[in-house]
Chimera marker file (.cmm) of the C-alpha trace (Angstrom):
<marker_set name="trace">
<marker id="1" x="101.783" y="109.677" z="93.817" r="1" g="1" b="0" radius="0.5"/>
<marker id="2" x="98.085" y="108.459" z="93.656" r="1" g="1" b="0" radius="0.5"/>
<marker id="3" x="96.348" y="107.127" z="96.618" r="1" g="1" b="0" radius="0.5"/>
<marker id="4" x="95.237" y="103.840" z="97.381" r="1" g="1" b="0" radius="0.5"/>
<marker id="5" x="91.240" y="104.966" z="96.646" r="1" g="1" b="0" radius="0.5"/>
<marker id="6" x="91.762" y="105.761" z="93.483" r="1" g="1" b="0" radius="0.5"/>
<marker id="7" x="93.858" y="102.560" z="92.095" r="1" g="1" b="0" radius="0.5"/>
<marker id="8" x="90.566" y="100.643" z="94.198" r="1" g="1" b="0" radius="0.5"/>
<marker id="9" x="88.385" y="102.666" z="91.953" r="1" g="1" b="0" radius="0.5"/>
<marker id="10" x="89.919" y="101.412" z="88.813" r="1" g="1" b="0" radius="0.5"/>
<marker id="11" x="90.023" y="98.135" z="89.889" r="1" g="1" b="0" radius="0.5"/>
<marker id="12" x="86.625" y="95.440" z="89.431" r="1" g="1" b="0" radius="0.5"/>
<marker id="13" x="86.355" y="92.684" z="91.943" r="1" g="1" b="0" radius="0.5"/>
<marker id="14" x="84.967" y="89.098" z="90.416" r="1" g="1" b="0" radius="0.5"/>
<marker id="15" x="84.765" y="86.687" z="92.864" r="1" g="1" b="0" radius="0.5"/>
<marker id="16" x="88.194" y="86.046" z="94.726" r="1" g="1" b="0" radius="0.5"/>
<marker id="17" x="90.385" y="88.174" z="91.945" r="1" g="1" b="0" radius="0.5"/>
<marker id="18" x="90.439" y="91.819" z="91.390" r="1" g="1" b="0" radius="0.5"/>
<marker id="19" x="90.683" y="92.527" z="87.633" r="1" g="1" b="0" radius="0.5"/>
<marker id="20" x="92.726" y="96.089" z="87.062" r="1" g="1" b="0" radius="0.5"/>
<marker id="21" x="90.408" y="98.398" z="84.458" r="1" g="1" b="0" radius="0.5"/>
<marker id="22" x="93.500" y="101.024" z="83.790" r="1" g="1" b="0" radius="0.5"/>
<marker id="23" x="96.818" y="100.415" z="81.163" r="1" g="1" b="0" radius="0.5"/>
<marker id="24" x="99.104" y="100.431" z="84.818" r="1" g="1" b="0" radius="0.5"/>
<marker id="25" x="97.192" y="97.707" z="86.769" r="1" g="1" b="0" radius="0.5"/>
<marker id="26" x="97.107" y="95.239" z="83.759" r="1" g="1" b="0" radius="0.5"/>
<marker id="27" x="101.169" y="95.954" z="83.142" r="1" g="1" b="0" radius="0.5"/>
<marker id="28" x="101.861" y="95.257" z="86.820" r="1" g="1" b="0" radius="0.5"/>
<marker id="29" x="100.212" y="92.160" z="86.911" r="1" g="1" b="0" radius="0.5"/>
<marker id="30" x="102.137" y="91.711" z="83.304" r="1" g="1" b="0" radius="0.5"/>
<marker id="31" x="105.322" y="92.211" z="85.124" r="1" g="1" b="0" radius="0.5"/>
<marker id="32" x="104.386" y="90.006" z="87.954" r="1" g="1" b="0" radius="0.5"/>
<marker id="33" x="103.915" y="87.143" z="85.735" r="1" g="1" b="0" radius="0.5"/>
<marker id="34" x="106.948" y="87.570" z="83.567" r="1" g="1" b="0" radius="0.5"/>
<marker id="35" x="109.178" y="87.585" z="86.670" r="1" g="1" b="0" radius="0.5"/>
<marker id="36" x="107.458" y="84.774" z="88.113" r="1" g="1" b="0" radius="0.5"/>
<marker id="37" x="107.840" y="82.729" z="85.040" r="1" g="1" b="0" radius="0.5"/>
<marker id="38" x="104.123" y="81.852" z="84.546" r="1" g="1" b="0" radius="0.5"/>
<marker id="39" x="103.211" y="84.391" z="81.758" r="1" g="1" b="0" radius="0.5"/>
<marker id="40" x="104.234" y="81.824" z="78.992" r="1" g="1" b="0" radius="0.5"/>
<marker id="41" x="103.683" y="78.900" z="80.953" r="1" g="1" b="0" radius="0.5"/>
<marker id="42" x="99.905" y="79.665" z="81.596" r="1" g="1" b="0" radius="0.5"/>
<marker id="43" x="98.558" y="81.685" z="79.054" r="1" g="1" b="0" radius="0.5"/>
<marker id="44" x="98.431" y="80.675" z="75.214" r="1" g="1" b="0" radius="0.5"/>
<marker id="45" x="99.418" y="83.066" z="72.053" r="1" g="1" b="0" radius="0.5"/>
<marker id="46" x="96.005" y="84.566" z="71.740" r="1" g="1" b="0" radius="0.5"/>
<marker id="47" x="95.686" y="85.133" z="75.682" r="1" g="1" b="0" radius="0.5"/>
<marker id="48" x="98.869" y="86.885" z="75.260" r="1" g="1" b="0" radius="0.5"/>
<marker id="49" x="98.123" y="89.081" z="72.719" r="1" g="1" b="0" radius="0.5"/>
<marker id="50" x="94.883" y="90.373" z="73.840" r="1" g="1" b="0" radius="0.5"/>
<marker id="51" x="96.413" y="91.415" z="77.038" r="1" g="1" b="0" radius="0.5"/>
<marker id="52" x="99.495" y="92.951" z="75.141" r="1" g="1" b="0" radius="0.5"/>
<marker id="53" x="96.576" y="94.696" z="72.272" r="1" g="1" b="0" radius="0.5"/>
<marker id="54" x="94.672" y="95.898" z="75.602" r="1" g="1" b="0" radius="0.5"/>
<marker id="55" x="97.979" y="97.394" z="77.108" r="1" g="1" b="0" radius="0.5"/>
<marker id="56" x="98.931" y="99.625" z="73.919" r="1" g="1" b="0" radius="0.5"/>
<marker id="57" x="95.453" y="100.234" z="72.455" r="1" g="1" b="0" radius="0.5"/>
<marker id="58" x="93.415" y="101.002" z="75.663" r="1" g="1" b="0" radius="0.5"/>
<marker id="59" x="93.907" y="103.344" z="78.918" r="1" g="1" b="0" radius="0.5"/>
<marker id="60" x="90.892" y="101.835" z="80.704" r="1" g="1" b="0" radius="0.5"/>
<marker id="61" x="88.444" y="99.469" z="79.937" r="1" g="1" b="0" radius="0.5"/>
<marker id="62" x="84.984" y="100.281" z="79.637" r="1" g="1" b="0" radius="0.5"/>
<marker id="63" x="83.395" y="97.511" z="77.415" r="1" g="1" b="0" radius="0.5"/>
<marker id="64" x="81.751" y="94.836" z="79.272" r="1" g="1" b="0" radius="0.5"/>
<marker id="65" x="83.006" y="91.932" z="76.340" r="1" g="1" b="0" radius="0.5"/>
<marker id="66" x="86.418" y="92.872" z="76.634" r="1" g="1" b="0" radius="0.5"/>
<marker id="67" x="86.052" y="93.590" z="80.605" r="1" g="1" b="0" radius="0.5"/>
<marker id="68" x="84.655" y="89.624" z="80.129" r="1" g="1" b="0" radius="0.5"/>
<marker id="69" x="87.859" y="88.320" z="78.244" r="1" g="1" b="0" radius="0.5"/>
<marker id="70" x="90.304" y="90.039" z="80.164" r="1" g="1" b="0" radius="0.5"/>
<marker id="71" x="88.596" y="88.924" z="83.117" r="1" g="1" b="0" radius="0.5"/>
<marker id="72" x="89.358" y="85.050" z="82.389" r="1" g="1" b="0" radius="0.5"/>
<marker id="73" x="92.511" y="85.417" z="81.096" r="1" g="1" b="0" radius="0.5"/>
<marker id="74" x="93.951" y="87.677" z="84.114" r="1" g="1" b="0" radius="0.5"/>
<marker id="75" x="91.712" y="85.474" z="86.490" r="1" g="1" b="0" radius="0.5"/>
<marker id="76" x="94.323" y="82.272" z="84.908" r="1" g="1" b="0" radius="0.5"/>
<marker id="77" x="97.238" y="85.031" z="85.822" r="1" g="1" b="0" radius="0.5"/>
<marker id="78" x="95.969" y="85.183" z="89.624" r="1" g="1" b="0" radius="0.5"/>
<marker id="79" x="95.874" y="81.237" z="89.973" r="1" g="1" b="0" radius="0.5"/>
<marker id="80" x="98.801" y="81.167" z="88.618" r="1" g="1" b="0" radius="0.5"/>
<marker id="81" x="100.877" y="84.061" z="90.955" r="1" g="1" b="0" radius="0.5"/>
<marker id="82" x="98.723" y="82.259" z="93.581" r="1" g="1" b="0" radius="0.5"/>
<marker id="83" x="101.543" y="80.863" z="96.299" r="1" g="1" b="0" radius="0.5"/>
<marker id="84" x="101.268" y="77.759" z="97.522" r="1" g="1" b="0" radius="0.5"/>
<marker id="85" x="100.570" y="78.673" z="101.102" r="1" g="1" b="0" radius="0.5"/>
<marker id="86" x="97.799" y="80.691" z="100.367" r="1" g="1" b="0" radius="0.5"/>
<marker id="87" x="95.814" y="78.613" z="98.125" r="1" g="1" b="0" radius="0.5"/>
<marker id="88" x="96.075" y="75.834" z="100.861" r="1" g="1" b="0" radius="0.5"/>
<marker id="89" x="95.203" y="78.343" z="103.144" r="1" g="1" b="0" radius="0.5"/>
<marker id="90" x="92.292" y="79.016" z="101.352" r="1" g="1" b="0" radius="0.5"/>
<marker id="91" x="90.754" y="75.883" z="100.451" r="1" g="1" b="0" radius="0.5"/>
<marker id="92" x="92.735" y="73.419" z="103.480" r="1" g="1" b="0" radius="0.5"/>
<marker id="93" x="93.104" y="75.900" z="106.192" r="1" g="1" b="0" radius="0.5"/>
<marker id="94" x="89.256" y="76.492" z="106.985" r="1" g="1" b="0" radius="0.5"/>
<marker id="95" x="88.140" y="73.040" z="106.940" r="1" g="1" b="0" radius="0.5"/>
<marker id="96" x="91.004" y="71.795" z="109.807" r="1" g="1" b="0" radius="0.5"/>
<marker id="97" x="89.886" y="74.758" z="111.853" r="1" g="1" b="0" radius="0.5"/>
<marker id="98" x="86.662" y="74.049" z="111.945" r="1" g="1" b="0" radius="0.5"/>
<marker id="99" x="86.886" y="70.621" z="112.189" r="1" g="1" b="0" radius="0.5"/>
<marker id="100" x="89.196" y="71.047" z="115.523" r="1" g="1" b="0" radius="0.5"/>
<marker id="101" x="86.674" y="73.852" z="116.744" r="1" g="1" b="0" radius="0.5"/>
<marker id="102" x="84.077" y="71.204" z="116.443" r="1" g="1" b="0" radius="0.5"/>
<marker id="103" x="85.777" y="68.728" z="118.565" r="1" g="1" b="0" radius="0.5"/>
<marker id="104" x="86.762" y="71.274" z="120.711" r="1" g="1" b="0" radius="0.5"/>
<marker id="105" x="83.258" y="72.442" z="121.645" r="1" g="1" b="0" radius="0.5"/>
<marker id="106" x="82.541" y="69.218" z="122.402" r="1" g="1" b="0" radius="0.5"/>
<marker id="107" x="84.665" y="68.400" z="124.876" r="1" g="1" b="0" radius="0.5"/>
<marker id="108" x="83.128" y="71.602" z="126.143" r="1" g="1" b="0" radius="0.5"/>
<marker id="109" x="85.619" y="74.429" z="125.029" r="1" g="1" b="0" radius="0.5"/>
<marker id="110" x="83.365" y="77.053" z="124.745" r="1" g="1" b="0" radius="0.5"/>
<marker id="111" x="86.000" y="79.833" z="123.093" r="1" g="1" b="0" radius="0.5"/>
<marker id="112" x="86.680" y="77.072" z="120.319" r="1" g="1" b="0" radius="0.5"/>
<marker id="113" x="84.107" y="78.688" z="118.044" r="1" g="1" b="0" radius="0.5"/>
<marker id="114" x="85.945" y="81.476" z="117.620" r="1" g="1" b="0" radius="0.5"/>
<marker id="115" x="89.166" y="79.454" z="116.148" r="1" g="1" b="0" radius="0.5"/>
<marker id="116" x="87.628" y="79.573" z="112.814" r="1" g="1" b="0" radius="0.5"/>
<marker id="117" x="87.687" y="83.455" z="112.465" r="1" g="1" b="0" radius="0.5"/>
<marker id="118" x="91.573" y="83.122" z="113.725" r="1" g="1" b="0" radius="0.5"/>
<marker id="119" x="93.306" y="83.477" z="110.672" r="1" g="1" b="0" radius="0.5"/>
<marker id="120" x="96.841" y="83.581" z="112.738" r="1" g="1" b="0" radius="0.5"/>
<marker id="121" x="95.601" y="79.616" z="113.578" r="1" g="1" b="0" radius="0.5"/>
<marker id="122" x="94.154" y="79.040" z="110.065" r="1" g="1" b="0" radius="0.5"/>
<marker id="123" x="97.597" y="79.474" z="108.654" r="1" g="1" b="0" radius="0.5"/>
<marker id="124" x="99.190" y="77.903" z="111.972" r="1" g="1" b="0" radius="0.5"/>
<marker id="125" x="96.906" y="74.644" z="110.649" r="1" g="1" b="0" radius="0.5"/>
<marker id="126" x="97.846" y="74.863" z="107.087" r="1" g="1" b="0" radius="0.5"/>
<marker id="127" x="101.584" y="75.001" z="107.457" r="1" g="1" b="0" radius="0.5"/>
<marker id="128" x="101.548" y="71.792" z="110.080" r="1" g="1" b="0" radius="0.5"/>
<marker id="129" x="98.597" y="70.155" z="107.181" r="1" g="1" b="0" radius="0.5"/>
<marker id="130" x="101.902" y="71.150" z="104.635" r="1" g="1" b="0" radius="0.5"/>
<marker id="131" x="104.704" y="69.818" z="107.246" r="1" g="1" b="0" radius="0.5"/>
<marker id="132" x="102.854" y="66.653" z="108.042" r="1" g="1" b="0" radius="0.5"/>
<marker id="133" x="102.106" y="65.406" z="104.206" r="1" g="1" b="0" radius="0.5"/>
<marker id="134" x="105.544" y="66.298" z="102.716" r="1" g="1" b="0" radius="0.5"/>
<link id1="1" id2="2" r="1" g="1" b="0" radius="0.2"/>
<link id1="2" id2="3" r="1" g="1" b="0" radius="0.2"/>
<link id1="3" id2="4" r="1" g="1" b="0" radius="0.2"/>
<link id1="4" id2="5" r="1" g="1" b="0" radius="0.2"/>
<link id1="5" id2="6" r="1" g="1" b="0" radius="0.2"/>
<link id1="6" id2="7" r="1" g="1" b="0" radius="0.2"/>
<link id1="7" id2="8" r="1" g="1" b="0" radius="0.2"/>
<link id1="8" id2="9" r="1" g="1" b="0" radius="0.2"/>
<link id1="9" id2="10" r="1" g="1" b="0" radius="0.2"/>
<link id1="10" id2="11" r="1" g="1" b="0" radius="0.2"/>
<link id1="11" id2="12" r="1" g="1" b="0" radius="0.2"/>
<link id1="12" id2="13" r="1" g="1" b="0" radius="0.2"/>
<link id1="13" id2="14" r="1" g="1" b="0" radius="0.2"/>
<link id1="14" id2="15" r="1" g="1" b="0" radius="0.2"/>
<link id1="15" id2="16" r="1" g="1" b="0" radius="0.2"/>
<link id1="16" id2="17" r="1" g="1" b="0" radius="0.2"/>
<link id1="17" id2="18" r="1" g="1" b="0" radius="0.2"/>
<link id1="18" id2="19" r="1" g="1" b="0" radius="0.2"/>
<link id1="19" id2="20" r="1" g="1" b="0" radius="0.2"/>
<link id1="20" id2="21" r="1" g="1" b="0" radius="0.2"/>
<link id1="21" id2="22" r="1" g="1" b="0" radius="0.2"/>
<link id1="22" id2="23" r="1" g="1" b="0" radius="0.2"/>
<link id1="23" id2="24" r="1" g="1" b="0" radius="0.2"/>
<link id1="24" id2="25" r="1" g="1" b="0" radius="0.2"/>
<link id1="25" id2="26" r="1" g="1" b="0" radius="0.2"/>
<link id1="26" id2="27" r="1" g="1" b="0" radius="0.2"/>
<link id1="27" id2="28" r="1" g="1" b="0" radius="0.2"/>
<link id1="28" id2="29" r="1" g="1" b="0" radius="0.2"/>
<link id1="29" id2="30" r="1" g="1" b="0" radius="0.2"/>
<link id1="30" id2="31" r="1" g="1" b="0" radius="0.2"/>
<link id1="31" id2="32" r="1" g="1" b="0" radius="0.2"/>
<link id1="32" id2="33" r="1" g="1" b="0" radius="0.2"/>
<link id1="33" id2="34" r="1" g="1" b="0" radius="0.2"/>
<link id1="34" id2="35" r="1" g="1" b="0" radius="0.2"/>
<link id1="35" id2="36" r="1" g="1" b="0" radius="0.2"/>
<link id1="36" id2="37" r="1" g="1" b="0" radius="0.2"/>
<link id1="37" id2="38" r="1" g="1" b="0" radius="0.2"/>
<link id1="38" id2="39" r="1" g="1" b="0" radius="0.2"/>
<link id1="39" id2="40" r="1" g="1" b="0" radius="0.2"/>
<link id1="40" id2="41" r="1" g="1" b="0" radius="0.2"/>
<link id1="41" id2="42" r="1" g="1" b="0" radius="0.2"/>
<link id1="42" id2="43" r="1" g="1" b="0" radius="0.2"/>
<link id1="43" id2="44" r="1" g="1" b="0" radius="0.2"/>
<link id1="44" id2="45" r="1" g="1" b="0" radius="0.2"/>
<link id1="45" id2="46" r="1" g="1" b="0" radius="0.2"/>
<link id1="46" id2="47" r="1" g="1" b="0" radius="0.2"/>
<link id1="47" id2="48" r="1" g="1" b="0" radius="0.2"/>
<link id1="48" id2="49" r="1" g="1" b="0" radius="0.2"/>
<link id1="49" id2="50" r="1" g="1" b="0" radius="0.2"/>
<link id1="50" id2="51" r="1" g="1" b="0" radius="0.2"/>
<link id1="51" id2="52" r="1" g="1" b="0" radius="0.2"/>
<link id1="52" id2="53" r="1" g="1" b="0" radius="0.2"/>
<link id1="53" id2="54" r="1" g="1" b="0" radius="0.2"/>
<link id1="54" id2="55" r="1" g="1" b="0" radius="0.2"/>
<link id1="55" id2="56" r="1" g="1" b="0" radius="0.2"/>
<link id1="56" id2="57" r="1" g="1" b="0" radius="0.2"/>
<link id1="57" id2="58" r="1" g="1" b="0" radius="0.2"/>
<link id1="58" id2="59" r="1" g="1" b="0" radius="0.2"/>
<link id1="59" id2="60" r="1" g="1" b="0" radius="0.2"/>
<link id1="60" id2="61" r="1" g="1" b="0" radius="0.2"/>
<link id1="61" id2="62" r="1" g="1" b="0" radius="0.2"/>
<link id1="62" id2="63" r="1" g="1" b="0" radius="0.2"/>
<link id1="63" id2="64" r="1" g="1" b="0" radius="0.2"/>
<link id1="64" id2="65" r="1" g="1" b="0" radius="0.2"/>
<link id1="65" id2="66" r="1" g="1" b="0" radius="0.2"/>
<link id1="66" id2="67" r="1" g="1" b="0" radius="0.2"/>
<link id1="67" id2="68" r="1" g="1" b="0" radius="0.2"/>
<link id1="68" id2="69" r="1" g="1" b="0" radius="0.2"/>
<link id1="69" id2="70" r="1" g="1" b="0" radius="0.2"/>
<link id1="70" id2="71" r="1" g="1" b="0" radius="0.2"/>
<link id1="71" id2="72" r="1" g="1" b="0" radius="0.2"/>
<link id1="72" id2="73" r="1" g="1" b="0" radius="0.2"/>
<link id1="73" id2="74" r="1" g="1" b="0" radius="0.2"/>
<link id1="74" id2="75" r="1" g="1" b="0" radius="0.2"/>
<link id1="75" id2="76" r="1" g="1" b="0" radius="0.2"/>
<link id1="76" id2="77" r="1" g="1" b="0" radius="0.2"/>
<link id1="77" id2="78" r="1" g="1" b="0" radius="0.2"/>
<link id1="78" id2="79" r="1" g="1" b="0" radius="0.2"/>
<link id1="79" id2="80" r="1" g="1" b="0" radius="0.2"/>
<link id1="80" id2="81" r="1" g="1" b="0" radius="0.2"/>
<link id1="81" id2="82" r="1" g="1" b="0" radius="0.2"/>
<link id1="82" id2="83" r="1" g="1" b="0" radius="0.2"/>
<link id1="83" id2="84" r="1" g="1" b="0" radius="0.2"/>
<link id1="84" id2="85" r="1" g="1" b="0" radius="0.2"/>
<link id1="85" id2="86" r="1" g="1" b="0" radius="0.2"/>
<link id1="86" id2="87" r="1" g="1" b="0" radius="0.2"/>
<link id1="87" id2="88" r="1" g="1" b="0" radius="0.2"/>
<link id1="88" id2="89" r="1" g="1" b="0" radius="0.2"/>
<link id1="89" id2="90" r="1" g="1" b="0" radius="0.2"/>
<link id1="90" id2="91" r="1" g="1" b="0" radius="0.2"/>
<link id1="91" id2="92" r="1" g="1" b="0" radius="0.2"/>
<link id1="92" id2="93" r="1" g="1" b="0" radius="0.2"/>
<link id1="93" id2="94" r="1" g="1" b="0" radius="0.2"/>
<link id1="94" id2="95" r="1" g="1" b="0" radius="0.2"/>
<link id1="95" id2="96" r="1" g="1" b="0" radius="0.2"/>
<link id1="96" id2="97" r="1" g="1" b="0" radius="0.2"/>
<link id1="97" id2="98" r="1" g="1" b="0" radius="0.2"/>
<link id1="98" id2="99" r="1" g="1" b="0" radius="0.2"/>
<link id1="99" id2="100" r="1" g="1" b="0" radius="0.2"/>
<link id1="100" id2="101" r="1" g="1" b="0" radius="0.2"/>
<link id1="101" id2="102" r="1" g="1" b="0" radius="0.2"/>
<link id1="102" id2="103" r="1" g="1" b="0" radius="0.2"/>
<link id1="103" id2="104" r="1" g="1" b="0" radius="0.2"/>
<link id1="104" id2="105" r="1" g="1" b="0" radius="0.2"/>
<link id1="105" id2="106" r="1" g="1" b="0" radius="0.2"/>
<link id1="106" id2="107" r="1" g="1" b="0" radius="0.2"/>
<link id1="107" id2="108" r="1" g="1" b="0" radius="0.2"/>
<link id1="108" id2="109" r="1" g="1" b="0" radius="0.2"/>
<link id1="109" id2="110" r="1" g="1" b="0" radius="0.2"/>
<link id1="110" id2="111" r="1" g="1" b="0" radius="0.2"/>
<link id1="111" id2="112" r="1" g="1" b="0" radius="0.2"/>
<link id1="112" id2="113" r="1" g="1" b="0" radius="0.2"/>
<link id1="113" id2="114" r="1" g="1" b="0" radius="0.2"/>
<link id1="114" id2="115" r="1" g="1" b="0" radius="0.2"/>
<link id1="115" id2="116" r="1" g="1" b="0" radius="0.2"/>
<link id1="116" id2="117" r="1" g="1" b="0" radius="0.2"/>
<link id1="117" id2="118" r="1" g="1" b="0" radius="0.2"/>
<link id1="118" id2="119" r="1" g="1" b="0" radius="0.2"/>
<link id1="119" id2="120" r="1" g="1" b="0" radius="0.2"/>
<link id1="120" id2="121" r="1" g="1" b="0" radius="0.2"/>
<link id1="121" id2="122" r="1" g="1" b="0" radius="0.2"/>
<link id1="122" id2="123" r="1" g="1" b="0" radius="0.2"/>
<link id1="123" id2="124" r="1" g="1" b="0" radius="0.2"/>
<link id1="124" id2="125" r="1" g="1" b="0" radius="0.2"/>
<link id1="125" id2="126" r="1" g="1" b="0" radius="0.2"/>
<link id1="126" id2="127" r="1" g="1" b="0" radius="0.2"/>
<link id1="127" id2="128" r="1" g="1" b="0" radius="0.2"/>
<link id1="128" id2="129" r="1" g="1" b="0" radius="0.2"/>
<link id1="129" id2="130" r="1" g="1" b="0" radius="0.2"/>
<link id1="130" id2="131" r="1" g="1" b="0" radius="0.2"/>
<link id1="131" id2="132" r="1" g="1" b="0" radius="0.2"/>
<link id1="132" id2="133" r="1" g="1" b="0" radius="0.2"/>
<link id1="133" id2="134" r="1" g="1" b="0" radius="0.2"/>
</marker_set>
């Protein structure tokens, strides 16, 4: 089996999302989609068949255009496979810690800085955010 180094060395990071450069990351995330349900939902005909051309035609991607299409249309993919939790996580989660850390220093809590580093309590935030506004 192949270790973890070299499936990071076929991989290219772009922002947030890590776009697979070999034939096996791009059918994984494939998969991923079709058993989520989002692979027709989310991407159109052409998306489709560009990522199903790349899959047969290519064993790793080496041209920057392609590298460019595949990019966006696996970057849609990620949203997509993105759970709920974790995108509110992302964009919710920071702000409420930071915002209580704030208040916290001033009342003079002096380890409240480092609340905004605590992922455990960025998620701890989130899910009450989630609780309270359903």
């Amino acid at each position: 089996m192949q270790s973890r180094e070299g499936e990071d060395q076929r991989m290219m990071k772009t922002g947030r999302v890590r776009i697979p450069l070999s034939r096996d990351g791009i059918v994984r995330m494939k998969a991923r989609a079709l058993r989520r349900g989002v692979w027709y939902r989310v991407l159109s005909r052409v998306e489709r068949a560009c990522v199903d051309l790349v899959v047969r035609v290519v064993e790793r991607v080496r041209s920057r255009l392609l590298l460019r299409v595949l990019a966006s249309v696996l970057r849609k993919l990620d949203e997509a496979l993105e759970s709920r939790v974790c995108r509110l996580v992302r964009e919710m989660g920071g702000k409420l810690a930071s915002e209580l850390s704030r208040i916290a220093q001033g009342w003079g809590n002096k380890s409240a800085e480092q609340w905004v580093t605590d992922s455990g309590f960025v998620r701890y935030l989130t899910i009450n955010y989630m609780n309270a506004s359903s």
